[in-house]
C-alpha positions, 0 to 999 in steps of 0.5 A: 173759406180759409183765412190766413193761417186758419182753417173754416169752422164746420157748420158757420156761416160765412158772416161768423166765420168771418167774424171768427178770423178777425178776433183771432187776427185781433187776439194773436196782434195783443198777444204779441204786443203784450208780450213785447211790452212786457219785456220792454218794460222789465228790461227798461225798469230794471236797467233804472230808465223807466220809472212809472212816473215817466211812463204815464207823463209821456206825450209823444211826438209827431213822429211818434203820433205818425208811426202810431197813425201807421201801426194802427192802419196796419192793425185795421187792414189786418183785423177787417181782411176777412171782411174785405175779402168776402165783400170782394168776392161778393161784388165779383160774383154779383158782377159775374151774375149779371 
C-alpha cells in the first residue's frame, strides 16, 4: 500500500504499516509546528511583544477555542487517514465478497 508521500515497507503487515504512516504523518505536523513556533516566538521576543510571562497567562478566546477545535480536527483526520482508508477497503471488499 502507498500512503500519501510514502512508499510501503517490505515484509510489514498491513496494521504495521499503517501504524507507520500515522506517526510519520504525526511526526512531519510537530516538525512543522515546532519550527513555526520557534520562529514565532524569537521574532516576537525580539521585537519586546512577548515576555514569558504573557505567554504562560494566556487564556484564549472562543474565537481562539474554535480555530484550536478546527486545527486539531484537521490533525486528527490526518494522522488516523490510513486507518480509515484500510478500514474502507475492508468494508469494500467484505462487501464484494458477499
Amino acid at each position: 500500500m502507498i500512503y500519501k508521500g510514502r512508499e510501503s515497507i517490505a515484509g510489514l503487515a498491513d496494521g504495521e504499516d499503517r501504524l507507520i504512516a500515522m506517526v510519520t504523518a504525526l511526526t512531519s505536523e510537530l516538525s512543522v509546528t515546532r519550527e513555526r513556533l520557534d520562529t514565532l516566538e524569537r521574532v516576537l521576543q525580539r521585537s519586546g511583544q512577548l515576555s514569558e510571562t504573557a505567554m504562560e497567562g494566556y487564556r484564549p478566546d472562543l474565537e481562539a477555542v474554535a480555530a484550536r477545535d478546527s486545527m486539531r480536527k484537521r490533525l486528527i483526520t490526518k494522522i488516523f487517514r490510513p486507518m480509515r482508508d484500510a478500514s474502507a477497503r475492508a468494508a469494500a471488499a467484505t462487501g464484494a465478497e458477499s
